[in-house]
C-alpha positions in Angstrom: 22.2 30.7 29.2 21.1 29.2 32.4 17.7 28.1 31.3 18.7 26.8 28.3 21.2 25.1 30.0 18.1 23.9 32.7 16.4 23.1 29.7 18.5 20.8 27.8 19.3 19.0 30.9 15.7 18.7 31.6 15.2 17.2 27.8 18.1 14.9 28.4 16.9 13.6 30.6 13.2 13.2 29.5 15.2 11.8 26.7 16.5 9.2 29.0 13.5 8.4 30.7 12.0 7.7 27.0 15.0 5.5 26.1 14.9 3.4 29.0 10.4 2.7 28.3 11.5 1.9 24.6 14.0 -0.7 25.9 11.3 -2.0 28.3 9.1 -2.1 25.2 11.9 -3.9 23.5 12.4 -6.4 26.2 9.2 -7.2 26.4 8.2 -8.1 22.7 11.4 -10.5 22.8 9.7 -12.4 26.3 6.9 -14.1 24.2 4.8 -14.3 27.8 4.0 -10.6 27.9 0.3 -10.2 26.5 2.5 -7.5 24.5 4.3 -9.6 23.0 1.5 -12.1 22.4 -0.6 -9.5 20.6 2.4 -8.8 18.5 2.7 -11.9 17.1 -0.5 -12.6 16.8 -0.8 -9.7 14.5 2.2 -10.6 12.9 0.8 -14.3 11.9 -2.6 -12.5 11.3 -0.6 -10.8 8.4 1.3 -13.0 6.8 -2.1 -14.8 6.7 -3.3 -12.1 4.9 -1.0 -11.6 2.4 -1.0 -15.7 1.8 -4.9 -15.2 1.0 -4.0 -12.2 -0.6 -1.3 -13.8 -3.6 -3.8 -16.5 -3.8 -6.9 -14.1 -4.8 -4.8 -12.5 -6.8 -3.6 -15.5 -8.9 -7.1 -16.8 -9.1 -8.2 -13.3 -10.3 -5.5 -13.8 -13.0 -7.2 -17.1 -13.5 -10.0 -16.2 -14.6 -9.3 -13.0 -16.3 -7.8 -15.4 -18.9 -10.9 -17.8 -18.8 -12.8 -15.0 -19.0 -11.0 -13.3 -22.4 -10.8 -17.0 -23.2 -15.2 -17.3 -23.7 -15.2 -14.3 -25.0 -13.1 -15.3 -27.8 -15.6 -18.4 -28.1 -18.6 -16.2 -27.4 -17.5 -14.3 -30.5 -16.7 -17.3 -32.7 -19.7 -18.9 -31.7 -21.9 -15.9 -33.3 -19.8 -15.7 -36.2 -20.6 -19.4 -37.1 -24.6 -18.8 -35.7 -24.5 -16.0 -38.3 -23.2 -18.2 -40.9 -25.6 -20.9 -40.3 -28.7 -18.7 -40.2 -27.6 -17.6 -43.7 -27.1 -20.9 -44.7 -30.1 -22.2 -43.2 -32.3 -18.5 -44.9 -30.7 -19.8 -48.0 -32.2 -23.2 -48.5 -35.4 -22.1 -47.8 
C-alpha cells in the first residue's frame, strides 16, 4: 500500500509538473512575440490560405466539368450533322 501510495504521489505530481508546461505552452501561443506563437499563426494563415485555393480549384473543377459535358454534347451533335451531310453530299453525286 505504501508504494502505491509513493506512486500515485509521484504521478501526481508528474501530473503537475505536465500541467504547469501546458499552461506555459498556453501562455505562450496567446503572447504573439514568442517564435511559438509566431509559427503558430503562421501556420494557421498558411491554412486558411490553403483551403481558400482549395474551394477555388474545386469550383473551377466544377467549371469545367460542365464545359467539358457541355462539348461533348456539341462534339456529338456535330458528328451527327457531319454524318448527315456526308450522306447528303454521297447522294448528289
Amino acid at each position: 500500500v505504501a508504494a502505491l501510495q509513493d506512486e500515485k504521489t509521484s504521478l501526481m505530481s508528474e501530473n503537475e509538473i505536465m500541467n504547469d508546461r501546458l499552461d506555459q505552452i498556453d501562455d505562450s501561443l496567446d503572447d504573439p512575440n514568442t517564435v511559438v506563437a509566431k509559427k503558430y499563426f503562421h501556420a494557421q494563415l498558411q491554412l486558411e490560405q490553403l483551403q481558400e485555393e482549395n474551394f477555388r480549384l474545386e469550383a473551377a473543377k466544377d467549371d469545367y466539368r460542365v464545359h467539358c459535358e457541355d462539348l461533348e454534347k456539341q462534339l456529338i451533335e456535330l458528328q451527327h450533322r457531319n454524318n448527315e451531310l456526308t450522306s447528303l453530299a454521297e447522294e448528289s453525286r
